[in-house]
Structures are given as structure tokens and as C-alpha cells.
C-alpha positions in Angstrom: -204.9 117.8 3.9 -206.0 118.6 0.2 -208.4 121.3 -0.5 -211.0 118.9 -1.9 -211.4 117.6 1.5 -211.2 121.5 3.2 -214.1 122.1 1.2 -216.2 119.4 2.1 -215.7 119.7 5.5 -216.2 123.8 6.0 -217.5 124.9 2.9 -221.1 124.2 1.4 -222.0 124.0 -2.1 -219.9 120.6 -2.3 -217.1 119.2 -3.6 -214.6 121.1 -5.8 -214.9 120.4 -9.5 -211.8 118.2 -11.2 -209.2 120.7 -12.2 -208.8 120.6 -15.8 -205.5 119.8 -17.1 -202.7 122.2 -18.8 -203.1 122.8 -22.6 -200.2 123.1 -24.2 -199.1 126.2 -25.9 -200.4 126.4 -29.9 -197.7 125.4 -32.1 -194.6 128.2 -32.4 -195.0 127.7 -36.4 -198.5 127.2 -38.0 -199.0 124.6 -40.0 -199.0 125.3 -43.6 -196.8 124.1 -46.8 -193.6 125.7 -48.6 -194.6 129.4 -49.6 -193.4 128.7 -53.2 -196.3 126.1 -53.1 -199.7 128.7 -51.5 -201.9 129.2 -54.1 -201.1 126.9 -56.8 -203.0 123.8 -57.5 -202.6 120.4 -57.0 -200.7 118.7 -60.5 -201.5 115.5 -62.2 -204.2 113.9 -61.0 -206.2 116.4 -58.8 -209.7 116.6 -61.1 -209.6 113.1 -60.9 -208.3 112.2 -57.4 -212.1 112.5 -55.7 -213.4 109.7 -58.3 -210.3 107.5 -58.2 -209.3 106.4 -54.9 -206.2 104.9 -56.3 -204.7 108.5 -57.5 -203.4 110.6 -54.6 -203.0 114.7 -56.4 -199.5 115.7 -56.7 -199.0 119.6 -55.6 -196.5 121.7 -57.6 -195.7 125.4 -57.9 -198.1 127.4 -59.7 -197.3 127.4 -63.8 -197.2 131.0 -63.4 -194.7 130.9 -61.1 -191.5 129.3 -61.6 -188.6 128.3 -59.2 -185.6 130.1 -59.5 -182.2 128.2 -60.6 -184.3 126.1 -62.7 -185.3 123.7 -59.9 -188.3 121.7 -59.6 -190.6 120.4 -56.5 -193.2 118.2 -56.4 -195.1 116.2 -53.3 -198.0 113.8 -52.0 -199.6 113.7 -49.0 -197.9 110.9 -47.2 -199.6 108.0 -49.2 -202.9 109.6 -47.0 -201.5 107.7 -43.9 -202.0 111.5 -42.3 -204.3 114.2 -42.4 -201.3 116.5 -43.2 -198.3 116.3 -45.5 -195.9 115.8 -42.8 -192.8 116.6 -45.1 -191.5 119.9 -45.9 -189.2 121.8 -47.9 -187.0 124.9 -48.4 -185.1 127.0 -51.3 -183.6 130.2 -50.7 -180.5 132.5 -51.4 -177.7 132.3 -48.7 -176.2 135.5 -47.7 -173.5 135.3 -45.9 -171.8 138.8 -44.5 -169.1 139.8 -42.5 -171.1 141.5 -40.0 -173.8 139.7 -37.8 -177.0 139.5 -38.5 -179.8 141.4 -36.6 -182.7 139.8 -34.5 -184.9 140.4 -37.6 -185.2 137.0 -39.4 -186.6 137.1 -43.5 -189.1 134.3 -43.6 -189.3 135.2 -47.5 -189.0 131.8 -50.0 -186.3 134.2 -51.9 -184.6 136.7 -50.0 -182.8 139.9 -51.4 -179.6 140.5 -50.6 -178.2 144.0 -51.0 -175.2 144.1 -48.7 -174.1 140.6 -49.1 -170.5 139.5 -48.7 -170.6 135.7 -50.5 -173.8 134.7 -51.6 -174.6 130.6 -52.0 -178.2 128.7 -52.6 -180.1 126.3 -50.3 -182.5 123.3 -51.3 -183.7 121.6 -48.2 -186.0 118.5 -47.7 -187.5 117.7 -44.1 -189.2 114.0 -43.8 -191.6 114.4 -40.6 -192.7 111.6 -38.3 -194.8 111.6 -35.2 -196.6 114.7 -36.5 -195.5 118.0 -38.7 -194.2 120.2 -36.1 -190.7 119.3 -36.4 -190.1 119.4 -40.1 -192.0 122.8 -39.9 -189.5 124.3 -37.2 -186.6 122.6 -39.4 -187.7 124.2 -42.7 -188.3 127.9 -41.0 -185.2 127.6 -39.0 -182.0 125.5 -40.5 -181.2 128.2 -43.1 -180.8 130.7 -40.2 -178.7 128.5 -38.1 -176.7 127.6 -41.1 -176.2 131.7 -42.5 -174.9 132.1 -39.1 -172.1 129.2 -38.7 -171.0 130.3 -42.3 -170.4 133.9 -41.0 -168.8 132.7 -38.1 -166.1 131.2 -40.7 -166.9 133.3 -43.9 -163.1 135.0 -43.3 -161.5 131.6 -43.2 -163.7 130.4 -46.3 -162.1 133.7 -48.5 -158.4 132.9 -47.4 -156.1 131.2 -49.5 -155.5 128.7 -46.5 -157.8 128.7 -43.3 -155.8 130.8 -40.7 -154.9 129.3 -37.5 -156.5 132.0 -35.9 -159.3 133.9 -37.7 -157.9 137.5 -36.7 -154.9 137.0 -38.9 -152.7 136.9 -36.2 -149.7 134.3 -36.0 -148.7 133.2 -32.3 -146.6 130.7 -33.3 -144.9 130.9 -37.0 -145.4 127.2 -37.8 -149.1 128.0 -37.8 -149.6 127.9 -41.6 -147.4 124.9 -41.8 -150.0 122.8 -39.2 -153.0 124.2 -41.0 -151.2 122.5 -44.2 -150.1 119.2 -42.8 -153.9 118.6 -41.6 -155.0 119.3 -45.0 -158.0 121.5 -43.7 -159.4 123.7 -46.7 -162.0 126.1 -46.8 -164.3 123.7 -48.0 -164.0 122.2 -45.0 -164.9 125.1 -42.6 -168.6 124.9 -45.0 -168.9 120.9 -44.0 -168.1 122.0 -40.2 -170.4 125.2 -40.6 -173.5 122.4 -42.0 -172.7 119.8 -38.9 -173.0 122.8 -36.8 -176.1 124.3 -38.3 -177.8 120.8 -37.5 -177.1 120.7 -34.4 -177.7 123.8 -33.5 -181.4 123.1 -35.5 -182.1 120.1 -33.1 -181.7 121.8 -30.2 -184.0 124.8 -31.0 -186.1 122.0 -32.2 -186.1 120.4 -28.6 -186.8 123.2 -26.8 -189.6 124.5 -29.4 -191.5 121.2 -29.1 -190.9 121.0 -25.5 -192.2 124.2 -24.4 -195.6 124.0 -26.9 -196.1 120.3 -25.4 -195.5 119.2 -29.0 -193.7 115.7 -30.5 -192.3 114.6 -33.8 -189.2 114.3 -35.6 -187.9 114.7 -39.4 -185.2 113.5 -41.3 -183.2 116.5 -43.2 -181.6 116.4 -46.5 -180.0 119.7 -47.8 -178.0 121.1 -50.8 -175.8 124.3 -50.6 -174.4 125.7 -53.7 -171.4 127.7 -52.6 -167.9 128.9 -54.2 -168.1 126.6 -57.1 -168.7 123.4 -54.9 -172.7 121.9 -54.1 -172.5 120.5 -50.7 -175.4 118.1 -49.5 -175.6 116.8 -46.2 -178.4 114.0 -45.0 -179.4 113.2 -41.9 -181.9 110.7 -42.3 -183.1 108.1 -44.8 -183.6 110.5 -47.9 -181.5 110.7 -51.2 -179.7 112.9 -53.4 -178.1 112.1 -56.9 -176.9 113.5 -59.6 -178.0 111.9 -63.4 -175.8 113.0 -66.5 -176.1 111.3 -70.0 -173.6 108.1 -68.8 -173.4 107.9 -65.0 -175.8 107.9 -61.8 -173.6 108.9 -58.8 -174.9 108.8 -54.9 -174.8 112.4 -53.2 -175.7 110.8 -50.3 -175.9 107.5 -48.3 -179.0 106.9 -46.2 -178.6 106.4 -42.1 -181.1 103.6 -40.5 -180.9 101.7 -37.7 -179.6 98.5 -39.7 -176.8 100.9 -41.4 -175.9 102.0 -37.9 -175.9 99.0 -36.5 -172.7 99.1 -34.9 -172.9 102.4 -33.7 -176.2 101.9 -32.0 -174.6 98.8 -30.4 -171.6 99.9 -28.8 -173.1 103.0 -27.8 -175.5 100.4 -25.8 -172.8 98.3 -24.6 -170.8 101.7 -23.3 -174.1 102.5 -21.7 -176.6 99.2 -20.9 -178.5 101.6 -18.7 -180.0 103.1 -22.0 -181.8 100.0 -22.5 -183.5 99.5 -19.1 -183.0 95.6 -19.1 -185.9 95.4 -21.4 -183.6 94.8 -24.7 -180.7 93.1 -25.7 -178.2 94.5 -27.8 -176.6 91.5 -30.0 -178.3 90.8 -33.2 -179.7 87.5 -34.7 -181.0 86.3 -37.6 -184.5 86.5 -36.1 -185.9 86.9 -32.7 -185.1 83.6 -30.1 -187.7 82.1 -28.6 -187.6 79.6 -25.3 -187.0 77.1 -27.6 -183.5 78.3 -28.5 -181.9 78.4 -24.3 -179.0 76.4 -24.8 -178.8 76.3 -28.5 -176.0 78.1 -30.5 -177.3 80.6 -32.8 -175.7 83.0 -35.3 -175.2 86.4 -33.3 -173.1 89.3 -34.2 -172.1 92.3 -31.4 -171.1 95.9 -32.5 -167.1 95.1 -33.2 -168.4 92.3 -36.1 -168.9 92.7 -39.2 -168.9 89.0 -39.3 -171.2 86.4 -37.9 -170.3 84.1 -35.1 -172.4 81.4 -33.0 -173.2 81.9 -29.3 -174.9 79.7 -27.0 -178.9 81.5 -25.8 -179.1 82.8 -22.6 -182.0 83.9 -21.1 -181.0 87.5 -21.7 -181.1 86.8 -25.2 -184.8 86.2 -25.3 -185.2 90.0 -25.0 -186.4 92.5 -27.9 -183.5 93.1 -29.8 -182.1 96.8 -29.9 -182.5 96.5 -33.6 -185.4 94.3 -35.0 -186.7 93.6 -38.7 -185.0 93.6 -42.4 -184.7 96.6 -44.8 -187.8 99.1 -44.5 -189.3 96.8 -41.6 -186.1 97.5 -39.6 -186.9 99.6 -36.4 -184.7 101.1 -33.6 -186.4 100.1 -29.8 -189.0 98.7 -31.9 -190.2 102.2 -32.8 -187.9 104.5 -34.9 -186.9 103.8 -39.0 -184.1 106.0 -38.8 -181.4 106.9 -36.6 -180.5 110.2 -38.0 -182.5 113.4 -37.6 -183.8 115.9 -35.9 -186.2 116.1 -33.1 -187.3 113.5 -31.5 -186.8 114.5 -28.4 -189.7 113.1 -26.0 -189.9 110.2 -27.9 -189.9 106.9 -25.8 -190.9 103.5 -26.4 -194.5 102.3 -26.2 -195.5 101.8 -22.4 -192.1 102.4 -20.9 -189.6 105.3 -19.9 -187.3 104.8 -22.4 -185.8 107.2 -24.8 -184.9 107.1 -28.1 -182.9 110.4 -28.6 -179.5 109.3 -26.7 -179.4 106.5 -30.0 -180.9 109.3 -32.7 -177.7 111.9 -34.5 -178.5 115.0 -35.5 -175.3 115.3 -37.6 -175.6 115.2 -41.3 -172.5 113.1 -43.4 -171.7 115.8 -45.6 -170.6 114.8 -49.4 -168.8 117.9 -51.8 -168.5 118.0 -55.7 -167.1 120.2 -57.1 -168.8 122.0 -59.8 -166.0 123.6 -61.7 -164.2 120.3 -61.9 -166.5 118.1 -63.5 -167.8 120.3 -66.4 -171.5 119.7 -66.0 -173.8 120.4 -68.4 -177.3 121.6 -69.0 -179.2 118.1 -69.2 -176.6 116.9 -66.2 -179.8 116.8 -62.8 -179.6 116.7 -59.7 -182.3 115.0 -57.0 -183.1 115.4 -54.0 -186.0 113.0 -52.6 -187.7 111.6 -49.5 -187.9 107.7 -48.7 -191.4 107.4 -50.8 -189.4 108.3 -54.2 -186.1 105.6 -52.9 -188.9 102.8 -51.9 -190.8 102.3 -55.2 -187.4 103.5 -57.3 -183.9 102.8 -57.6 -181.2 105.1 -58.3 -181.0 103.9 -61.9 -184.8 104.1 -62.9 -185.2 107.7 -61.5 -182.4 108.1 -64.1 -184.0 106.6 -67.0 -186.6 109.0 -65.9 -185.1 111.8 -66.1 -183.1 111.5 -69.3 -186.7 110.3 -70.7 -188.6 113.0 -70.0 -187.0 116.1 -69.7 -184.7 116.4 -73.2 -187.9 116.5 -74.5 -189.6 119.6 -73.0 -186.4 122.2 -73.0 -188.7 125.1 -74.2 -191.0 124.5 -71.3 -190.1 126.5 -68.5 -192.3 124.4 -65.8 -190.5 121.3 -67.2 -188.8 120.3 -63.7 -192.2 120.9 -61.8 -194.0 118.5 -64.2 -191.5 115.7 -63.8 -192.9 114.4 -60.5 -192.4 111.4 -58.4 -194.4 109.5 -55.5 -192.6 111.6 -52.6 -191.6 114.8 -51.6 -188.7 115.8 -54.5 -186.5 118.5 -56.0 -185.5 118.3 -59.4 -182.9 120.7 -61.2 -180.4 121.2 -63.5 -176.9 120.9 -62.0 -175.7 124.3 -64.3 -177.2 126.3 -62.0 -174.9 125.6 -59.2 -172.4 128.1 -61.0 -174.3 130.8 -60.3 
């Protein structure tokens, strides 16, 4: 019995009206861009952006108000696919104390650090997709989680040699001696403290969107300057490198669905279920059609590296797990990356099935160390989203650089008004001493 009919039949004044359905919460972090960016104009371009179609205004920091560590940021809006930049970014200090840190969370661009025990910097740069609410939640919330897992560790990062246990206290004597022979230095309790920090990110991520009825996802490319060593860890399709006067050398490799192949694969061979009979896992040189049945094709599964030939089975004719070439390449048919964060109700078009069981949240994490390779003032590092890495290659952002800023050392805005076509840092590598 509903109450629709209850109504008709002993009430007057007719049917019930439709109930309306829930709205979701409002969004647990407004939209808005970096707070080193409110307030300052838009850069090249912006007076003549509304009479020239073809010229999309780049946004910088204010002139008045320079970045500290002489970095550099420039973005565009999304090649105006979007109402909203869907990218965001990050820079801070890191303070890392013994104690724990209370409930109250600094939201401040720079944050002061009076009582700090080890103190590193943090560049961060979020790609969204599917909307900006998950590269919002990552850039107000991965330098928290990441703060914490380093002062979960911080003792262990001060020793001489990571303890066994981090009280200091020695059950068995050989401890030291297995520490040693697994080669685990502090450096790598700050890679472990990063893979944490992203995970723990996603998850808040998940739950966040979840609750406020909210989608997306966002790549995540960050930069910690810490005890000598700069750290970046990518979880996503962006880039990092770092230009001196005679070499260009990769921070960071990018993580698609056609890098991952064989991951993605054997995860769906472990687990066919993930597909839902609607794709095939094996890869080809293009998608079969009927004509193929009973042909052999190249194929390759997820233990090749190699090619092989197969003869079509019907099975075969399904969409393939991994589908297209280079930036056309898509995961399910919907997803460019395979890394990231977020993502979490995501499911391909017309069906039930999910994405995030083939989507990592954990970054690869790459050190150099600072001290070692005697950088110098004109030696820059970059940080920049896919738009920068589809238009430019490693070696032309280079040229770039070397062009350009050599020639502007008096100005202090001189790594603001270098500027590409994406979301980018820009700054000189001698500041990752301090």
C-alpha cells in the first residue's frame, strides 16, 4: 500500500505531489584558486583575450607579491573546455615537530612556524577531471596528511640509522645489523611518509566527495625540499624536471593506462569479474571486428612485453581494457590516467562498472640530492601539468628556460613571467638548501 494511493482513497484534495529528490550537500571546500593567486591579475594576454579568441589570459601572482624560494606559477583555464580551472596548486613551509599536531589546521599559503622541530618546503600540482572538487580537497588537504606521516617518522629521519623500533629500544641486538643489510635510510622513511600521505589523501578524498554527492578526480605532482634532498612524487600524467646549463634530467615518469598496461592486465586477469564480461583484457594493434573470427592477429597479455599471434575468438571482439595510442589512450574507454586521486564513483558510461579498483593512488617517488650535485643559481626545476608536456618536450621547455631567464636576473617576478600553456611551477633549484 503506498501513501499516494492512501490519499486518494481517504483523503480529499488529491493526489500527493512528487517528492522532490535529495540535494546533495554544497561542496566541503569552495571553489576558488591558490591564495597566492586572489587578487592579482590575469598575465600576458588578459587586455587582449576578449578581442582575440585565439589568446586564453594566463593568471600569475600579483607583481607586488612575490613567491617565496624564488618559485614561479603560472596557469590557463583548461584550454576553456570548462567553466572553471579545474587544476590546482599548493606551496607552503613543512613543519614537522615531535609532538602531534592539534585539530586546528593553518589553511595559510605560508605558514609560520615557531616551535618547529625540522622544517622542509612543499610545491604541489593537482590536475582535476570530472569537475574541481577533487583537486580542491587535494590541494587544502595533502600537506596535512603528509606533516603528519613525517612526524610519525621525524625521530627515525634525525637518527644516524633508522631504529628498528622508534623508542630506541633494542629487543633483539642484531637489530641495527638488519636495519643495515636492508639498506633502509632515512630518506627512505620521507618516500614511505609521501606514499602514505597519498593514500591517506584519497581516502579523505572518497569520503568528502561521497558524502557532498560530488565526482571528479586529479592527478598529483608534488616536490618536498627536506634535509638536503628534493623529493618529488607523481601520481598521474604530469612532469617534473630539472634544467641546468648542459643536461635535462626527468624527476618524474608519467603513469597512463598504456604505461600500466601490464599492471592493469593482470590485475584483470586475477580478477575478470572487474570487467563485467563487457571487455576483454588482451591488447591488439587495433580493435577486431567480425571479420577477424578465425584469423590470427598480433595480441599481447600482461606477462609480454613482446607480441605474439592468437587466433580471434568471439571474446575478442569486446572493447579492449585499454583502447587508443598516446594521448587518445583510455582506461574502460573513459580514464587518461591510471594514477591519482579520487575517482571514486566513477563508472563507465551506461554500466556499473568501476574504474577505481584499476586507478593507484600511490605516487613513484624520485630523490636528488641537493648537496651532491652542486646546483647552481641558473640550475631550474619544473613542475607542470599534461598541457605544458603535450605541446612541449622536455628539451624545448629547456631551451626555454636557459633563453629567457639569464636575461631578467634583476627582476624579481622573473619566474612568474616565464609561463607556459598549463598549470606550472618554475624555480631555481638553490633554494632547496634552505
Amino acid at each position: 500500500m503506498s501513501a499516494g494511493w492512501f490519499r486518494r482513497r481517504f483523503l480529499p484534495g488529491g493526489p500527493l505531489p512528487a517528492p522532490r529528490p535529495p540535494r546533495p550537500r554544497s561542496s566541503p571546500v569552495p571553489y576558488r584558486r591558490p591564495r597566492f593567486l586572489r587578487g592579482s591579475g590575469s598575465g600576458p594576454g588578459t587586455a587582449d583575450a576578449p578581442r582575440r579568441p585565439d589568446v586564453r589570459p594566463v593568471r600569475s601572482p600579483a607583481r607586488g607579491r612575490a613567491l617565496p624560494w624564488n618559485a614561479g606559477y603560472a596557469e590557463i583555464i583548461n584550454a576553456e573546455k570548462s567553466e572553471f580551472n579545474e587544476d590546482q596548486a599548493a606551496c607552503g613551509q613543512l613543519c614537522i615537530r615531535r609532538c602531534e599536531f592539534g585539530a586546528e589546521e593553518d589553511q595559510e599559503w605560508l605558514t609560520s612556524c615557531p616551535e618547529e622541530f625540522l622544517t622542509g618546503h612543499y610545491w604541489a600540482l593537482f590536475d582535476g577531471h570530472g569537475g574541481p572538487a577533487a583537486a580542491i580537497l587535494a590541494a587544502n588537504t595533502l600537506h596535512s596528511c603528509l606533516r603528519r606521516q613525517l612526524e610519525a617518522v621525524v625521530e627515525g629521519m634525525v637518527a644516524t640509522q633508522p631504529p628498528m623500533h622508534l623508542s630506541g629500544h633494542s629487543i633483539c641486538p642484531s637489530d641495527p645489523q638488519f636495519v643495515e643489510e636492508k639498506g633502509i635510510r632515512a630518506e627512505d622513511l620521507v618516500i614511505g611518509a609521501l606514499e602514505s600521505a597519498f593514500q591517506e589523501c584519497d581516502e579523505v578524498i572518497g569520503r568528502e566527495l561521497e558524502a557532498s554527492g560530488q565526482v571528479g578526480g586529479c592527478t598529483a605532482l608534488v616536490a618536498v625540499s627536506l634535509q638536503g634532498k628534493l623529493y618529488v612524487a607523481n601520481a598521474g600524467d604530469s612532469r617534473a624536471i630539472l634544467v641546468r646549463k648542459d643536461e635535462v634530467r626527468p624527476l618524474s615518469s608519467e603513469f597512463t593506462p598504456e604505461t600500466e598496461r601490464q599492471r592493469i592486465q593482470q590485475l584483470a586477469f586475477v580478477y575478470p569479474e572487474l570487467l563485467a564480461g563487457e571487455f576483454t583484457r588482451l591488447e591488439f594493434p587495433r580493435r577486431l571486428k567480425g571479420d577477424d573470427l578465425g584469423q590470427k592477429v598480433l595480441f599481447r597479455d600482461y606477462h609480454m612485453r613482446g607480441w605474439s599471434y592468437k587466433c580471434v575468438e568471439k571474446s575478442d571482439l569486446k572493447y579492449p581494457l585499454i583502447h587508443g595510442q598516446g594521448r587518445q589512450a583510455r582506461l574502460l574507454g573513459t580514464l587518461a590516467v591510471s594514477r591519482g586521486l579520487g575517482d571514486h564513483q566513477l563508472r563507465v558510461l551506461d554500466t556499473n562498472i568501476q574504474l577505481k579498483p584499476f586507478l593507484l593512488s600511490v605516487p613513484q617517488v624520485t630523490v636528488l640530492d641537493v648537496d651532491q650535485l652542486e646546483l647552481q643559481e641558473e640550475d631550474v626545476v619544473v613542475m607542470a601539468t599534461d598541457g605544458l608536456w603535450d605541446v612541449l618536450s622536455n628539451e624545448q621547455v629547456a631551451r626555454l628556460v636557459r633563453s629567457f631567464l639569464p636575461g631578467n636576473r634583476e627582476d624579481p617576478h622573473r619566474y612568474c613571467s616565464f609561463w607556459g600553456p598549463a598549470c606550472a611551477w618554475v624555480g631555481t633549484s638553490s633554494n632547496t638548501r634552505k
